[in-house]
C-alpha positions in Angstrom: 0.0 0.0 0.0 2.3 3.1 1.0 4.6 1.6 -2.0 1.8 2.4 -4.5 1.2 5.6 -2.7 4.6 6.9 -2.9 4.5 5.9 -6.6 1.5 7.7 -7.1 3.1 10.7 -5.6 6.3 10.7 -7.5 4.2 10.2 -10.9 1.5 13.3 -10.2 5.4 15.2 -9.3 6.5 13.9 -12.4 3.6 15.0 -14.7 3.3 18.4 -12.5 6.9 19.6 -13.6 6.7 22.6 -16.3 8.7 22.5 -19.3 10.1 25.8 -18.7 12.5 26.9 -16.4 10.5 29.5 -13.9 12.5 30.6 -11.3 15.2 33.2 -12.1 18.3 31.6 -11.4 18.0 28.1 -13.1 18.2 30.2 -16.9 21.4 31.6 -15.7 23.1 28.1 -14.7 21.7 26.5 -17.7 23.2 28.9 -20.0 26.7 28.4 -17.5 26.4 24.4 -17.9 25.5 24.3 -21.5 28.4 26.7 -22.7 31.3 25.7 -20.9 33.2 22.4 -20.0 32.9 20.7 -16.0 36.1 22.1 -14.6 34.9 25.8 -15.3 31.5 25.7 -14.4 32.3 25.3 -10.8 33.8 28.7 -9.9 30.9 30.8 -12.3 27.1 32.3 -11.3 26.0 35.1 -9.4 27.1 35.6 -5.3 26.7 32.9 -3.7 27.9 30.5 -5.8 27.3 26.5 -6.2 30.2 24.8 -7.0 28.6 21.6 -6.7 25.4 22.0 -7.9 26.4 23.2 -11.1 29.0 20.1 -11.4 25.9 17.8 -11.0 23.4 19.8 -13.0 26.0 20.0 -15.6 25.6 16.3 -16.1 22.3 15.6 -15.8 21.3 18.5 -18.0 22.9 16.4 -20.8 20.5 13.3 -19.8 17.4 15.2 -19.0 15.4 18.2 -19.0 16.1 20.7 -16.4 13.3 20.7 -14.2 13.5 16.7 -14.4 16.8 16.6 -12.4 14.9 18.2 -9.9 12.2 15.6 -10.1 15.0 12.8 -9.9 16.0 14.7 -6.7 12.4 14.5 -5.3 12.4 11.1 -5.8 15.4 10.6 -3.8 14.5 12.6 -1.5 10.9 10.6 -1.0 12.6 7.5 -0.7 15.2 8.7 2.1 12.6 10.5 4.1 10.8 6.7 4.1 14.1 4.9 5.2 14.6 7.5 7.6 10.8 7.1 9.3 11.5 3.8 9.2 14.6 3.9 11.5 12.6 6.1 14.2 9.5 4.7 13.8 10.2 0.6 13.0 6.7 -0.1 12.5 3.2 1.1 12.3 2.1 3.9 9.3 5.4 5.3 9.5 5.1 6.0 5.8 2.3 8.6 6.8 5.3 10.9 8.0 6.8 10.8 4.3 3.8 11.7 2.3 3.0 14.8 4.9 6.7 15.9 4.0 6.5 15.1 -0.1 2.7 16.9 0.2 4.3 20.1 2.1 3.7 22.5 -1.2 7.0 24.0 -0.2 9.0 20.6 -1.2 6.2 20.2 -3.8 7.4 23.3 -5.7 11.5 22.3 -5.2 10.9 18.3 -6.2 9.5 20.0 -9.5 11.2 23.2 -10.5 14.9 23.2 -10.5 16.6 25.2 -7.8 19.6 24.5 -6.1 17.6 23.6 -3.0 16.4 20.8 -4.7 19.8 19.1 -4.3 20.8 20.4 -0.9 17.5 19.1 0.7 18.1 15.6 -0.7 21.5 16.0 0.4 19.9 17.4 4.3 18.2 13.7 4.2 21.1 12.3 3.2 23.0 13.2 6.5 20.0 12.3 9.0 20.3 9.3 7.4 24.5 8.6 7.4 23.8 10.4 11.2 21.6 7.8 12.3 23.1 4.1 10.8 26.4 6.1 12.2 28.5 6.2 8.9 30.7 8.5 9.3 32.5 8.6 5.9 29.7 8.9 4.2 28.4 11.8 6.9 31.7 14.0 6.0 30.9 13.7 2.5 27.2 14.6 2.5 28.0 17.8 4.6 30.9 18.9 2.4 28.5 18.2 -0.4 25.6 20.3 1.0 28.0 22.6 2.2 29.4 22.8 -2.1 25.7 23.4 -3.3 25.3 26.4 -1.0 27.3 28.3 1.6 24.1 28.9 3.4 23.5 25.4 4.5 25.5 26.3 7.8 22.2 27.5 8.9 20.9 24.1 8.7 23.7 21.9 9.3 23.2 22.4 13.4 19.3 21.2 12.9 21.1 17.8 11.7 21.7 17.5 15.3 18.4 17.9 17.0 17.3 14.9 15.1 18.7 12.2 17.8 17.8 14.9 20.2 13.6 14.7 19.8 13.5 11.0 19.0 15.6 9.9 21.6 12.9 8.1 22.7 12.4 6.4 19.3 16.3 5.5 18.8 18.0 5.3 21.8 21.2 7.3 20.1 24.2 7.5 22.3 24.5 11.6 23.3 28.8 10.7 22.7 28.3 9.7 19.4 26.5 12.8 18.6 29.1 14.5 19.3 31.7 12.7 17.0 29.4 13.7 14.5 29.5 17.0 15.4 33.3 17.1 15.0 33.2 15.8 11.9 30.8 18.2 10.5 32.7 20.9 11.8 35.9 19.5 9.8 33.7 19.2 7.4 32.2 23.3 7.5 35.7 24.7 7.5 36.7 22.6 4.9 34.2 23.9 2.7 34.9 27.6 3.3 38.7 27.2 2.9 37.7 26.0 -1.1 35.0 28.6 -1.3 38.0 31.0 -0.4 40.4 29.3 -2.8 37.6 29.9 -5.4 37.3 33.5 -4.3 40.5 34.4 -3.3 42.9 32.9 -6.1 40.3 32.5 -9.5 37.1 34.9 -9.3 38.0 37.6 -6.5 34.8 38.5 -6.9 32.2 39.2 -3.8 29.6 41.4 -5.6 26.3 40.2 -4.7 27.4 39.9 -1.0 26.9 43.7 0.4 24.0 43.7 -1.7 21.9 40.6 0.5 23.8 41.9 3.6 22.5 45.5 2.6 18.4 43.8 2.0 18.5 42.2 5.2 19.8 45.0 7.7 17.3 47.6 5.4 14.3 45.1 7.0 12.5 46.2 9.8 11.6 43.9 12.7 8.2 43.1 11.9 9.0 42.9 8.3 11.3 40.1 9.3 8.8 38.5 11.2 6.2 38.7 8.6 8.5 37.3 5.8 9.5 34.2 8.2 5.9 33.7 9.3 5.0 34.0 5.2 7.2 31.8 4.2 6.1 29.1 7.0 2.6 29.2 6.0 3.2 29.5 2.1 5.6 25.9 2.5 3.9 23.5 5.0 0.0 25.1 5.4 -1.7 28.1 7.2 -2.8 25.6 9.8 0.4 23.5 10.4 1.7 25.8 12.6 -1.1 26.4 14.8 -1.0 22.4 14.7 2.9 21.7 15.7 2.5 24.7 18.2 0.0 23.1 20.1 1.9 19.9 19.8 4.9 21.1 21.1 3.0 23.1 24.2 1.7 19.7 25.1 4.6 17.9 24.7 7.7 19.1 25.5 9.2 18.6 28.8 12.9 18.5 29.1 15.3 21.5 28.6 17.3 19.4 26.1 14.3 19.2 23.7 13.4 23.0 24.2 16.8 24.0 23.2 16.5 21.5 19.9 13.4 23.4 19.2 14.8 26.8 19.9 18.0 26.1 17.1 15.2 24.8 14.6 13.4 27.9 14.7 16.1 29.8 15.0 17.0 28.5 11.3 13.5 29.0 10.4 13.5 32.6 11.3 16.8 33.4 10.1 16.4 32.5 6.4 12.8 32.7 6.3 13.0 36.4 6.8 14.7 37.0 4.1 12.6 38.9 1.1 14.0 38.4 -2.1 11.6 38.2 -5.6 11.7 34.6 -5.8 10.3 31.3 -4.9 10.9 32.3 -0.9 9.3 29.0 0.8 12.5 27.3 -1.0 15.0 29.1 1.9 13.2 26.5 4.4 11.7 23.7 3.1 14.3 21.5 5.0 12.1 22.4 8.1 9.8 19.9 6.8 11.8 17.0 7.3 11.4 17.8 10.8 7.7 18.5 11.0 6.4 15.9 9.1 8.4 13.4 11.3 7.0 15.2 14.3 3.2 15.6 13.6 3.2 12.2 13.2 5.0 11.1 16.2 2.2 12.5 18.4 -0.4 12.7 15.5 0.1 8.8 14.4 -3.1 7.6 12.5 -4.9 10.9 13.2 -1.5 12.7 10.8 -4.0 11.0 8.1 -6.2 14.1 8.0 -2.7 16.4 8.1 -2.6 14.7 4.3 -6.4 15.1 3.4 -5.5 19.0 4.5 -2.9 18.9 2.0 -4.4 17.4 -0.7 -6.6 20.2 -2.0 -3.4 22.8 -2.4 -1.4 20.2 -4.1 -4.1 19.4 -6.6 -4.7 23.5 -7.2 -0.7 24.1 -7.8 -0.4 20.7 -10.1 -3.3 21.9 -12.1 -1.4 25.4 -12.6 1.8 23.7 -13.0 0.7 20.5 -15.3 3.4 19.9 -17.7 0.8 20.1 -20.7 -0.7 23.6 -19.9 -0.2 26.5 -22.0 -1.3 28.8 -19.8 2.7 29.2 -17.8 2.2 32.6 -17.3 5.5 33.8 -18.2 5.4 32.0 -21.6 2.3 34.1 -22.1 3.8 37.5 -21.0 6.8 36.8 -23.8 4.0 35.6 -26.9 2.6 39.2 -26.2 6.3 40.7 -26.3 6.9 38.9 -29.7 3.6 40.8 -31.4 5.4 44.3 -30.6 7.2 46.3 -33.2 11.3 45.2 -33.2 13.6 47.5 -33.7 11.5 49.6 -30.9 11.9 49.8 -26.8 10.9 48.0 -24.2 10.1 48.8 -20.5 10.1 45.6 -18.3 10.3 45.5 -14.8 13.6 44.0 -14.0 12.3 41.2 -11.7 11.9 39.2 -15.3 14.9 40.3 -16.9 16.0 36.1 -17.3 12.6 35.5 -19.0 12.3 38.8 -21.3 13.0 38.3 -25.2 13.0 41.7 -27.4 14.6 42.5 -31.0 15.0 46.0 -29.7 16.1 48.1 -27.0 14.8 47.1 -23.0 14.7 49.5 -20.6 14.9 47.7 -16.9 12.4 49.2 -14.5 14.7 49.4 -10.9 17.4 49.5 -12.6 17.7 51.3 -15.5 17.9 55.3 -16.0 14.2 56.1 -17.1 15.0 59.6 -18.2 16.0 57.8 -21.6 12.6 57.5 -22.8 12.3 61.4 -23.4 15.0 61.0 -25.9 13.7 57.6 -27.6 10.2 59.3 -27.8 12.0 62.8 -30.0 13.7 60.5 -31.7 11.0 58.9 -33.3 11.3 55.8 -31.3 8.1 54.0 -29.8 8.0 52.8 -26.1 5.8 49.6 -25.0 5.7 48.9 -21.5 4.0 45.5 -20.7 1.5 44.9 -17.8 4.0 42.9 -15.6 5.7 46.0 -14.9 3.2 48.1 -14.0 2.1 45.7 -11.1 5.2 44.4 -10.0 6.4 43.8 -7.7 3.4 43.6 -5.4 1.7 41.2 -7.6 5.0 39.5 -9.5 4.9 36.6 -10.8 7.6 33.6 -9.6 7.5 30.3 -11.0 3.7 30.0 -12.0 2.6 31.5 -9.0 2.4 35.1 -7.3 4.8 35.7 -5.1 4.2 35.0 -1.3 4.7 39.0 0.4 3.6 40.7 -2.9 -0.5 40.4 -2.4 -0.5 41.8 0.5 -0.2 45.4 -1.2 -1.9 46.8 -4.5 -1.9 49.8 -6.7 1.9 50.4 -5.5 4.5 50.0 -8.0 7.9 51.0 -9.2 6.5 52.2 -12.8 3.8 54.4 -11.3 5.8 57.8 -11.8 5.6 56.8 -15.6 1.8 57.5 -15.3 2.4 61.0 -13.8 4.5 62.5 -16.8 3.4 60.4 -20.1 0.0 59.5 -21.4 -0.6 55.7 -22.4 -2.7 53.8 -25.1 -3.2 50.1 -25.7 -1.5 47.8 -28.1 -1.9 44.1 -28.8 -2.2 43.5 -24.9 0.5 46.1 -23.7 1.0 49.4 -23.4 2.1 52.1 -25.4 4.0 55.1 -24.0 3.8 58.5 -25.8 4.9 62.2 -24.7 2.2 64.4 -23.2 1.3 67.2 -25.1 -1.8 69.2 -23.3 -0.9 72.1 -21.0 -1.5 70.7 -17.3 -1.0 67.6 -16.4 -4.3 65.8 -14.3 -4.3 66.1 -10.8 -5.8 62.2 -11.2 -1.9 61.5 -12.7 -0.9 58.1 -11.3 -3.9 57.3 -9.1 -4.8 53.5 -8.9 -7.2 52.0 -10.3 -7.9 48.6 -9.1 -10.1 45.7 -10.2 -11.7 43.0 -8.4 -13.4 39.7 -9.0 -16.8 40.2 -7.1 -17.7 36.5 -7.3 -17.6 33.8 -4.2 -13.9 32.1 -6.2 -12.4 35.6 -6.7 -11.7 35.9 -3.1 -8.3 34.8 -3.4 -6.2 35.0 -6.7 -5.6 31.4 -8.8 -2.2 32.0 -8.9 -1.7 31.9 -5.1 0.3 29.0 -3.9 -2.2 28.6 -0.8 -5.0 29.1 -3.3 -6.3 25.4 -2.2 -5.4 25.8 2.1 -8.9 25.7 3.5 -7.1 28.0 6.4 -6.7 30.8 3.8 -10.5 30.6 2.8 -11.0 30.6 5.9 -9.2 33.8 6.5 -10.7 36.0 3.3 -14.2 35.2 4.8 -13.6 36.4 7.9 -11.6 39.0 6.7 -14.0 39.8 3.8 -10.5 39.8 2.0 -10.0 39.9 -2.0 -7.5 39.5 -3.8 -7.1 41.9 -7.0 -7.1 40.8 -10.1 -4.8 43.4 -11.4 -4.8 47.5 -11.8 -3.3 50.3 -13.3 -2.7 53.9 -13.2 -4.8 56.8 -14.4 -2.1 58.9 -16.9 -0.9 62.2 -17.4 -4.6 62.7 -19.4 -6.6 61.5 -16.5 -7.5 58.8 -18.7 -7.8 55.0 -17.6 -6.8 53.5 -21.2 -6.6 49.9 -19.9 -8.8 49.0 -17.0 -8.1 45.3 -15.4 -11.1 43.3 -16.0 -13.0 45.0 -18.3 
């Protein structure tokens, strides 16, 4: 029985993995791997970088398609989460613990779009697993491994540890050879960093990218901190799994030992989950799951059952976006309505999809680029299209196939909105045009919102939302009364709403 289930699982992840590449970074080590021989791939890519991701996915993107290397990852990842419920557990529905953790849409998103977390969490199983049958070869390597695919797994590394720690119960582990292993993956952790420093130090002396995450995380406020971490929980394991483990943990915890396990697992939460960034955020923690999933059904048991039938519903509403037939990627569409534009012309695009944006023409980057150019390509005779990404990014951008997880909380807010205070704006082919204002005054209505919403029961909360099938967050909009919009735009330098979402 779970054997068929599991299988089940890994084919709906198979047949749920895009075609396309949809998060940002993937184009960019694609494009490394598929122009350049093994040996230089490892030192190349943006701050951080992966030395051993890109060695692997530079071999397996000559086998298979991208996003099917993370699938084969998934798959690996299923089957070790199973051998390693099995060690705590030994009997019983142990197996209910590994379909909570493949169910999680967090791990759902990384076991079918390629990231480099998609490795580095089958490589976190991997070392719970060489931890507990006490391998300690095989420990070394996995750590030095995870520790290759991305500096940040020191973060996560420690929660390796708390493992032994809340099952002791389960697996009797001897507290001394805990901390052998801990030894060894120290050893392991500087090892790591003195290559990452070779790489730095003697062939790319390069750090840029490194004051620039340093600089987003200090320019966070507290409770913007909090709200990214507590977004980023909800978004990867459930709204209601944390209300769940919480009340789990107040019931159940007793020794100062297991508090402090709990303390450093939440302290890893916290410290990447807050971090905002326009991509796929629930990625930064998905290894938590391993933990919870093991957890709800230690105390849970049989009742963890209705933890999956919780589940279910926002698995089945993100395959159905994500199903490898569908034409409607959302990204693939933005780019068919970039190809119907003039070439030779320019292009404003909001930089957050610089990897996916295709033009025959010039592309000015909103958030990046100097705007005051378009004065000059207007006299000159040049025509400016701006498309409708970029007006409402980033509060409702678009990562992977879904919105991203901090952006709905805001609307009619957007970098491009000073465009609508100074130029007027007519419609072409599904974008926008951009032309010079020529009346006397300017509208005091310049660059007000306006916002549309879907006033039906189903329009509460956006399709594109990864949580759009949680019960908890339907639960939430009614009370709330919340809805999502369905897009907007700005009134121009006319006063004039040329394209109004929804109509």
């Amino acid at each position: 029985m779970p054997q068929i289930i599991l299988f089940l699982i890994f084919l709906a992840e198979y047949l749920t993995s895009p075609k396309a590449l949809l998060f940002y970074d993937q184009i960019e080590y694609l494009t490394i791997v598929s122009t350049h021989n093994f040996l230089q791939v490892l030192p190349l890519g943006h701050f951080p970088i992966h030395p051993i991701f890109l060695a692997i996915f530079w071999i397996t993107s000559r086998l298979v398609l991208p996003n099917l290397t993370a699938f084969i990852f998934g798959v690996i990842s299923g089957l070790l989460m199973y051998q390693i419920s099995k060690i705590i557990f030994k009997k019983g529905n142990f197996w209910l613990a590994t379909v909570i953790f493949l169910l999680f849409p967090g791990v759902w998103l990384i076991n079918t779009n390629l990231m480099t977390q998609s490795l580095q969490l089958t490589l976190y199983l991997f070392s719970i697993y060489f931890l507990f049958r006490k391998m300690k070869k095989f420990f070394f390597l996995a750590i030095i491994m995870m520790m290759g695919v991305d500096i940040g797994s020191i973060v996560w590394i420690p929660t390796v540890f708390i493992f032994p720690i809340i099952f002791e119960k389960e697996i009797k582990y001897d507290r001394k050879k805990i901390f052998q292993f801990i030894k060894i993956a120290a050893v392991s952790v500087l090892s790591s960093i003195f290559v990452y420093w070779f790489i730095y130090y003697f062939i790319r002396r390069d750090f840029s990218g490194s004051t620039e995450q340093l600089f987003a995380y200090s320019s966070s406020g507290v409770l913007r901190l909090v709200r990214n971490a507590w977004f980023s929980f909800i978004y990867s394991f459930g709204r209601l799994t944390p209300f769940i483990l919480l009340f789990i943990l107040f019931k159940r915890i007793r020794s100062k030992s297991e508090l402090l396990a709990w303390i450093i697992f939440f302290t890893a939460v916290s410290v990447l989950g807050a971090f905002w960034a326009g991509d796929l955020m629930m990625r930064r923690i998905v290894f938590a799951g391993v933990l919870i999933a093991l957890v709800l059904y230690k105390y849970l048991r049989e009742k963890s059952f209705w933890i999956i039938v919780y589940l279910l519903p926002v698995i089945v509403a993100n395959g159905i976006l994500y199903y490898r037939g569908s034409s409607d990627i959302a990204l693939t569409d933005m780019q068919k309505h970039i190809d119907k534009l003039p070439k030779g012309q320019v292009l404003i695009e909001t930089h957050y999809l610089a990897p996916f944006t295709k033009y025959d023409g010039t592309i000015l980057w909103i958030g990046q680029s100097d705007l005051g150019k378009i004065d000059d390509y207007l006299n000159s005779g040049k025509r400016v299209f701006i498309t409708k990404q970029a007006i409402t990014a980033p509060y409702m951008l678009l990562v992977g196939n879904n919105y991203h997880i901090t952006s709905l909380g805001r609307v009619g807010e957007s970098e491009s909105r000073l465009l609508f205070k100074k130029y007027i704006f007519d419609a072409f082919k599904d974008n926008l045009e951009i032309k010079l204002f020529k009346g006397k005054q300017i509208s005091g209505q310049a660059g007000e919102p306006v916002i549309a919403y879907d006033r039906s029961f189903w329009g509460r909360l956006a399709r594109r939302r990864i949580d759009y099938g949680d019960i908890g967050s339907w639960v939430w909009a009614i009370i709330t009364n919340h809805r999502d919009p369905i897009g907007w735009t700005y009134k121009d330098a006319g006063g004039v709403c040329t394209y109004c979402p929804g109509s």
